[in-house]
N, C-alpha and C positions, 0 to 999 in steps of 0.2 A: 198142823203146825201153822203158826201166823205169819203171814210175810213179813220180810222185810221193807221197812219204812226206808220209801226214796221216791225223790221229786223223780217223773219222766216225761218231761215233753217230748211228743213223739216228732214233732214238726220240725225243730230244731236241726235235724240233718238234712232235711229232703235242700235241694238246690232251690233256688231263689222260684225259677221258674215253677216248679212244683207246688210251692208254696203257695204260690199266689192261687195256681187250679184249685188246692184244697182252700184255700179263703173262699174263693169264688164259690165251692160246691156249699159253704157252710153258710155262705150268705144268702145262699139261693133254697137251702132248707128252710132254714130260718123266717125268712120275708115269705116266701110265697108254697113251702110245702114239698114231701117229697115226688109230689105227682109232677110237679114242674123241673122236678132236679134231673133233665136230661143232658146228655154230652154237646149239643147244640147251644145249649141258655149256658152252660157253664163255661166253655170255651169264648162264649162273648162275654161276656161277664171281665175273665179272666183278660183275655184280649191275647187271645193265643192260639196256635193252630192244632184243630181236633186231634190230630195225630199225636200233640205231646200227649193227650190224656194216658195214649198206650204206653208210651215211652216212657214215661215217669210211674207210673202205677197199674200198669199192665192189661187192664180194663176198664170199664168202669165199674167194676166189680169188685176190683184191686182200689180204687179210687176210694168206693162206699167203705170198704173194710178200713183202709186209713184214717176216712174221717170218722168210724166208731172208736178207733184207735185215740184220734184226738179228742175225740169229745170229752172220753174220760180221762185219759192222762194228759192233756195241753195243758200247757201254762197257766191258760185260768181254771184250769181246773183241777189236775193233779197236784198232790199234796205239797203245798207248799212249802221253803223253806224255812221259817221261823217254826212250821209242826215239826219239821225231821230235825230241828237243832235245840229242840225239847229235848230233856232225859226222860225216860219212860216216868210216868206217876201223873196228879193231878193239873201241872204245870202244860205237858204236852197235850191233857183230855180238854183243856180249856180252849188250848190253841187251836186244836181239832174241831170242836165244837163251834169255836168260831169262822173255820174254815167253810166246815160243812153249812153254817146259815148262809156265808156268802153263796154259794153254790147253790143253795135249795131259792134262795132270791134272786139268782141269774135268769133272766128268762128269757134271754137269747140260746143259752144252754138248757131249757128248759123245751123253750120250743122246738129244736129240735132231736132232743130226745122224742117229745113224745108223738113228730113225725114220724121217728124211726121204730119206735114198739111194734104199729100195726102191720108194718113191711117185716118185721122182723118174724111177727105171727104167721107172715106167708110164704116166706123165704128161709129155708132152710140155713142158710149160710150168712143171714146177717143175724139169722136168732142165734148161732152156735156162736157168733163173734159177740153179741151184745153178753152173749149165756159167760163168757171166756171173760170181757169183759167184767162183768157183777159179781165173779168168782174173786177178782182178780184186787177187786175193789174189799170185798168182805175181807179179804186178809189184812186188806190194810187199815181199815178200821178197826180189827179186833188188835193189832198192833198197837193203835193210836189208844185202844181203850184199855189196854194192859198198863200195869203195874199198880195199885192202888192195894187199901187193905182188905178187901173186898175176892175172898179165894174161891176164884175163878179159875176154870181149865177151860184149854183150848177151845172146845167143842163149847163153851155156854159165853167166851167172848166173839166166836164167829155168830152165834148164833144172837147176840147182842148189835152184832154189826150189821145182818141181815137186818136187824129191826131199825134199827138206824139209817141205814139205807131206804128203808120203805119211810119210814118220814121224812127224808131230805126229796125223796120223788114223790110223794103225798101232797108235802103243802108249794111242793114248784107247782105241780096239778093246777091244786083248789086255785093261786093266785093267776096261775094263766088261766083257768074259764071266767076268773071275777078280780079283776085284778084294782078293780074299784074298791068292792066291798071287804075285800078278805083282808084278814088283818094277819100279814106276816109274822110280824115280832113278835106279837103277844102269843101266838102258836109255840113259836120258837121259843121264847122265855119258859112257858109251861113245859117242853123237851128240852131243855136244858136243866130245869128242876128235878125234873123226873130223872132222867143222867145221874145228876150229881147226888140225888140221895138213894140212888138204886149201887151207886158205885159208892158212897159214904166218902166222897171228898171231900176235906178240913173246908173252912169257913175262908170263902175269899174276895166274899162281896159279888159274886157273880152267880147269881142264883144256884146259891147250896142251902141245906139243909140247915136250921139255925137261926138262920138271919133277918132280914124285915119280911117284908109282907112278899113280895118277889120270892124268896129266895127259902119260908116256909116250908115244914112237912107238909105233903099233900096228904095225908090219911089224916090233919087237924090236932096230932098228937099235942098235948103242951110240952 
């Protein structure tokens, strides 16, 4: 079954001091890697005594888990609200779509995701939170990608979201190793194509099925 569609910043409750730890540990993935992301750099960072790291998030174990937690549900990243105040149909898949380019272009959220993959590969307990995580995400994608005329069951819109998923972490990839040469948009434009006439969405000017040279069948059909 598809999840339900809702904004969840995780961050949002933790206490100010807390916050700031988890900024601190996100900026210290981000800039310099997770080989550098120790309780030492982060507690300076933060400007606060190593003891809270336990206090607020009970490790740094507890710490790591929260910021998988944020990565994919924070504010800049979890579904935003103009997606969730869509009605389900082409209106919401657009909003989403636009969501997900932002996201796939962030590459501060880029780069630390793809700190955290290869720790993820070694450690048992930040692969079952990223695993928990991208579960967590497919549902909500196939949510976003429901309702159109296009009769689809559960199982082939999660399995749509999986794929959508691997192109939003695909072309964050390709622009973090070459962020010179790789041409985002135009990537994106052609997954947005491919979306709207795999899903047969009406004509909206946003690269569907129909329209100019953008926005074209890709199989050349007249």
């Amino acid at each position: 079954m598809c999840a339900r569609l809702r904004p969840s910043p995780i961050d949002s409750d933790l206490p100010p001091t807390a916050r700031r730890i988890l900024a601190a540990a996100m900026d210290i993935l981000a800039e310099r890697g997770y080989q550098e992301l120790t309780v030492s750099a982060i507690v300076a960072r933060a400007g606060c005594n190593r003891a809270l790291v336990s206090y607020y998030f009970g490790s740094k174990a507890g710490l790591i888990a929260t910021l998988v937690d944020t990565l994919f549900r924070g504010p800049d990243v979890g579904v935003v609200e103009h997606v969730a105040a869509e009605p389900p149909g082409p209106g919401r898949i657009r909003a989403f779509l636009d969501w997900q380019r932002s996201v796939s272009a962030n590459r501060k959220i880029n780069r630390m995701l793809f700190e955290l993959v290869p720790q993820a590969l070694r450690d048992p307990a930040v692969r079952e939170r990223l695993a928990q995580e991208y579960r967590h995400y497919r549902g909500i994608d196939a949510t976003c990608l429901a309702g159109t005329t296009r009769d689809l069951d559960d199982a082939d819109l999660e399995a749509l979201a999986a794929v959508s998923i691997a192109v939003v972490d695909g072309l964050g990839l390709q622009q973090a190793l070459d962020p010179e040469g790789f041409d985002h948009e135009a990537a994106w434009r052609i997954w947005q194509r491919v979306v709207s006439e795999f899903l047969r969405l009406p004509p909206d000017g946003a690269g569907t099925p129909g329209d100019d040279g953008r926005g074209g069948d890709l199989r050349g059909d007249p």
